[in-house]
C-alpha atoms as one frame of an Amber mdcrd trajectory, in Angstrom:
protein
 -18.025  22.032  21.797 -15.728  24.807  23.239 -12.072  24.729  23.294 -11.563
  23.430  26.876 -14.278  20.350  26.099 -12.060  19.534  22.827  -9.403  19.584
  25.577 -10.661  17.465  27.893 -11.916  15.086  25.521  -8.274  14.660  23.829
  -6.670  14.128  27.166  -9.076  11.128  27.865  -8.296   9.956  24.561  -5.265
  10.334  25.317  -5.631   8.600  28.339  -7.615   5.503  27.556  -5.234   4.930
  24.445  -2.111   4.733  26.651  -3.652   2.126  29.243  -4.533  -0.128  26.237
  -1.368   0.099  24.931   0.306  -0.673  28.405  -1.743  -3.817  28.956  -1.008
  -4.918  25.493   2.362  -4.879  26.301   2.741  -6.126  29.648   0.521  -9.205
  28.396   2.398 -12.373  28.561   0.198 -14.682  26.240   1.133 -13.630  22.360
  -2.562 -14.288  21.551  -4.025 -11.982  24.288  -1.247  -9.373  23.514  -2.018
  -9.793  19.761  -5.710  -8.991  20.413  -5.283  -6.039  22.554  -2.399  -4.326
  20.199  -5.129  -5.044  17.508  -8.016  -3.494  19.966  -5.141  -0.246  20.587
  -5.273  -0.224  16.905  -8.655   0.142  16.030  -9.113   2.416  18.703  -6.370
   4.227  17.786  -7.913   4.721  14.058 -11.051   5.855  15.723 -10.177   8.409
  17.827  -7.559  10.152  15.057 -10.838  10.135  12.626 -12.897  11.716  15.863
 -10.655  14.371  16.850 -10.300  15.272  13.201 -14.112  15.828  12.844 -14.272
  17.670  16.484 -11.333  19.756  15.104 -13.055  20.868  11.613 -16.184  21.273
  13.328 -15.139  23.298  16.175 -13.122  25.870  13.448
Protein backbone atom coordinates (compact mmCIF):
# COMPACT_ATOMS: atom_id res chain seq x y z
CA UNK A 1 0.00 0.00 0.00
CA UNK A 2 1.30 3.54 -0.92
CA UNK A 3 1.09 6.50 1.21
CA UNK A 4 -2.10 8.06 -0.26
CA UNK A 5 -4.03 4.37 0.12
CA UNK A 6 -2.80 4.39 3.97
CA UNK A 7 -4.48 7.82 3.67
CA UNK A 8 -7.52 7.07 2.40
CA UNK A 9 -7.98 4.10 4.36
CA UNK A 10 -7.42 6.13 7.80
CA UNK A 11 -9.89 8.75 6.78
CA UNK A 12 -12.64 6.01 6.32
CA UNK A 13 -11.63 4.72 9.52
CA UNK A 14 -11.87 7.66 10.61
CA UNK A 15 -15.05 8.10 9.21
CA UNK A 16 -17.01 4.99 10.03
CA UNK A 17 -15.69 5.30 13.74
CA UNK A 18 -17.25 8.77 14.19
CA UNK A 19 -20.84 7.73 12.80
CA UNK A 20 -20.83 4.83 15.34
CA UNK A 21 -19.97 6.89 17.95
CA UNK A 22 -22.71 9.54 16.98
CA UNK A 23 -25.50 6.97 16.90
CA UNK A 24 -24.34 5.59 20.14
CA UNK A 25 -24.89 8.71 21.55
CA UNK A 26 -27.90 10.08 20.14
CA UNK A 27 -29.56 6.58 21.13
CA UNK A 28 -32.25 7.01 23.60
CA UNK A 29 -32.66 3.32 24.95
CA UNK A 30 -29.53 2.71 27.57
CA UNK A 31 -29.46 -0.90 26.26
CA UNK A 32 -29.20 0.00 22.51
CA UNK A 33 -26.73 2.87 23.41
CA UNK A 34 -24.80 0.38 25.65
CA UNK A 35 -24.44 -2.02 22.69
CA UNK A 36 -23.36 0.38 20.13
CA UNK A 37 -20.67 2.28 22.56
CA UNK A 38 -19.56 -1.42 23.09
CA UNK A 39 -19.69 -2.08 19.05
CA UNK A 40 -17.54 1.73 18.79
CA UNK A 41 -15.33 -0.04 21.14
CA UNK A 42 -14.41 -3.05 19.58
CA UNK A 43 -14.16 -1.37 16.47
CA UNK A 44 -12.25 1.11 17.83
CA UNK A 45 -9.58 -1.66 19.16
CA UNK A 46 -9.57 -3.03 15.70
CA UNK A 47 -8.80 -0.43 13.61
CA UNK A 48 -5.83 1.08 16.15
CA UNK A 49 -4.30 -2.69 15.86
CA UNK A 50 -4.89 -2.32 11.77
CA UNK A 51 -3.42 0.93 11.18
CA UNK A 52 -0.53 -0.11 13.38
CA UNK A 53 0.24 -3.16 11.13
CA UNK A 54 -0.45 -0.96 7.76
CA UNK A 55 1.96 1.56 9.41
CA UNK A 56 4.99 -1.01 10.19
CA UNK A 57 4.38 -2.62 7.04
CA UNK A 58 4.28 0.26 4.81
CA UNK A 59 7.91 1.61 6.58
Amino acid sequence: MNNQELSTKFVQMDQELRFLWQEANEEKEMSLKERKLKQYWELYKAYKKQKEFLLALAS
